[in-house]
C-alpha angles and dihedrals in degrees: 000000000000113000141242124248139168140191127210111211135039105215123109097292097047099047080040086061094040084057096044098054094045091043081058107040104240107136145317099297123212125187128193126207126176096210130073092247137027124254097034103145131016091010099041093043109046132104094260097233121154098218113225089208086257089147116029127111103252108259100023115137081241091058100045088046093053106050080045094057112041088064090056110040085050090055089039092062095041087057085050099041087241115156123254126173118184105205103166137247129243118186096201116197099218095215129343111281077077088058096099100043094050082051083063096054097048089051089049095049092051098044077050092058089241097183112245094351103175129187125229129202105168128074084218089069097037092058091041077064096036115013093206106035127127124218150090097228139022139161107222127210108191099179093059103118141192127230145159110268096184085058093044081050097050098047086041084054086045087063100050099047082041082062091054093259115136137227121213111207127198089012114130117195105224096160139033120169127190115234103175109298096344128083125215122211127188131184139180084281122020145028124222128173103201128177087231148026137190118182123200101176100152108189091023094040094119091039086053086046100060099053087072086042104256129157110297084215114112101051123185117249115195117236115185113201119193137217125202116199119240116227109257097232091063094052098110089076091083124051098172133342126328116193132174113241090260120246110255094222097059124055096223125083111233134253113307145158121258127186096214126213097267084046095255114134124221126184110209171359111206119185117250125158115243137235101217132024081249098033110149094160147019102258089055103098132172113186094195088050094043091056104042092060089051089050099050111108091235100058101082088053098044085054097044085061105030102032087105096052094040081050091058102031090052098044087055091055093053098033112057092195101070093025071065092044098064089045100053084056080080100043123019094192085057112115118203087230085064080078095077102171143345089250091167152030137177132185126230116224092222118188119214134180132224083263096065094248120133119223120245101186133059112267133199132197136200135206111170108291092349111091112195118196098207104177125035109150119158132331079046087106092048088039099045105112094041091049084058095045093043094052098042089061101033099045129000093054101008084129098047 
């Protein structure tokens, strides 16, 4: 008897494991979404990029993923006729006190298998990459590419309804409850008993976990990141990507510059904490979000190490002009009226534990039939076919 499953989330991961099950036959496949179309938050409001594997520590579950899952989401998008450019990457240290932590990229990209990584040490051979770039050292990655995640999204939801699955739009899941081996889940609309249930919530993954009674660690933090537009006719001052050599101690990248798929140019994101789970914006405030976060027991310490750092990230969101100054580190010629609007916004499902520590890697849980993916911060795009591949065979029927 083939079984029942369902997925909670209809971002890329979600839709990426529905795919997945029905791709293998193991059983009719449902997937919930609360909104009226699929990708709506972290998938449909990232920067797009395919991650080469250029960051991440050797053996973490991030790092093997990735590497994973570049290779098939490319091939994914050649099979669909889905466009992906791969414009390269270059990580600049801007002057020499970033020397020995871009060492320590390039060590990890190797030990990571980034195809045709080079090093470059003269300012000649970095503008020969990016003209206008500013910088004594870079590693640059010239097969990270750039893609449309919402559109990967949509063909990979075509398969599965293709394979007879079905997606359940505008159904949110507010109760499961556990009978025996089966789990019940009811939303405002509708009532399932499955065999089994994997939930991919992102920014409400902890919110998801504890309706099956898991442990309420780790606990999701917001993080808006924001993207300003570059004027069109200045486009010609990136060729690629342009990224800053990422400080060790945060789990965010920086501020960079990323040709996107459609040839627009965005500078960004920066790394504010939200408001609200769905924050976009500043003026989007939810007070039960917003409390939560301050009462959990990690958040003094989270502030006692990171306050400088919120201080900064969050004076650049509301001031322009140093939100511009960390950008023209990058690019002299750079104007601060070549930012022409904040025209987007995404926010980061961060994970975070009772300690205060955020989590770097990917983490699973599981409670009985029901498997949680907690924590599924980027590359999770890139990685998205690896994480459901990943998941299907280490946990959901790792006793089969």
């Amino acid at each position: 008897m083939s079984e029942r499953i369902g997925i909670i989330g209809g971002g890329i991961v979600g839709i990426a494991l529905a795919r997945a099950l029905v791709r293998r036959g193991l059983g009719e496949v449902t997937v919930f979404e609360k909104e009226d179309r699929l990708a709506a938050h972290q998938t449909g409001h990232n920067s797009g990029v395919v991650h080469a594997g250029l960051y991440y520590k050797p053996g973490s579950l991030k790092a093997q993923l990735c590497v994973a899952g570049r290779d098939a989401i490319r091939d994914f998008c050649q099979e669909k006729g889905l466009p992906y450019r791969e414009v390269g990457k270059l990580v600049v240290a801007v002057d020499e006190s970033e020397l020995a932590a871009l060492a320590d990229i390039e060590q990890r990209a190797r030990a990571n298998g980034v195809p045709d990584l080079v090093r470059i040490d003269d300012a000649a051979h970095l503008r020969s990459l990016e003209p206008h770039v500013a910088g004594v050292a870079a590693v640059h990655s010239p097969h990270t590419a750039v893609v449309d995640y919402a559109a990967i999204t949509d063909a990979m939801a075509d398969d599965v309804r293709a394979a007879g699955g079905a997606i359940l739009l505008g159904e949110e899941v507010v109760a499961m409850q556990l009978e025996g081996a089966a789990v019940r889940v009811r939303t405002q609309l509708s009532e399932h008993v499955f065999d089994r249930v994997i939930a991919c919530a992102g920014l409400h993954s902890d919110v998801v976990a504890r309706l099956v009674g898991a442990d309420p660690s780790p606990k999701i933090l917001p993080f808006r990141g924001e993207y300003w537009s570059l004027n069109p006719d200045r486009n010609g001052l990136v060729t690629g990507m342009i990224y800053p050599v990422p400080d060790p101690r945060f789990p965010f990248l920086g501020v960079h510059f990323t040709r996107g798929v459609y040839n627009d140019i965005h500078v960004g994101p920066n790394a504010v904490p939200a408001l609200a789970r769905e924050g976009y914006r500043w003026l989007t405030v939810s007070p039960k979000d917003t409390w939560d976060s301050l009462r959990w027991p990690g958040a003094g310490a989270l502030a006692k190490q990171h306050w400088r750092m919120g201080v900064d990230e969050i004076s650049g969101s509301l001031l322009k002009p140093l939100y511009y100054r960390k950008a023209r580190r990058f690019i002299p010629e750079l104007r601060m009226s070549d930012l022409t609007a904040k025209t987007a916004a995404g926010v980061r499902a961060q994970a975070w534990g009772r300690d205060g520590a955020l989590l770097d890697d990917f983490d699973v849980d599981q409670v009985g039939p029901v498997t949680l993916l907690r924590n599924a911060p980027s590359p999770a795009a890139t990685s998205s076919m690896a994480i459901a591949d990943y998941v299907i065979d280490r946990y959901v029927y790792a006793q089969a």
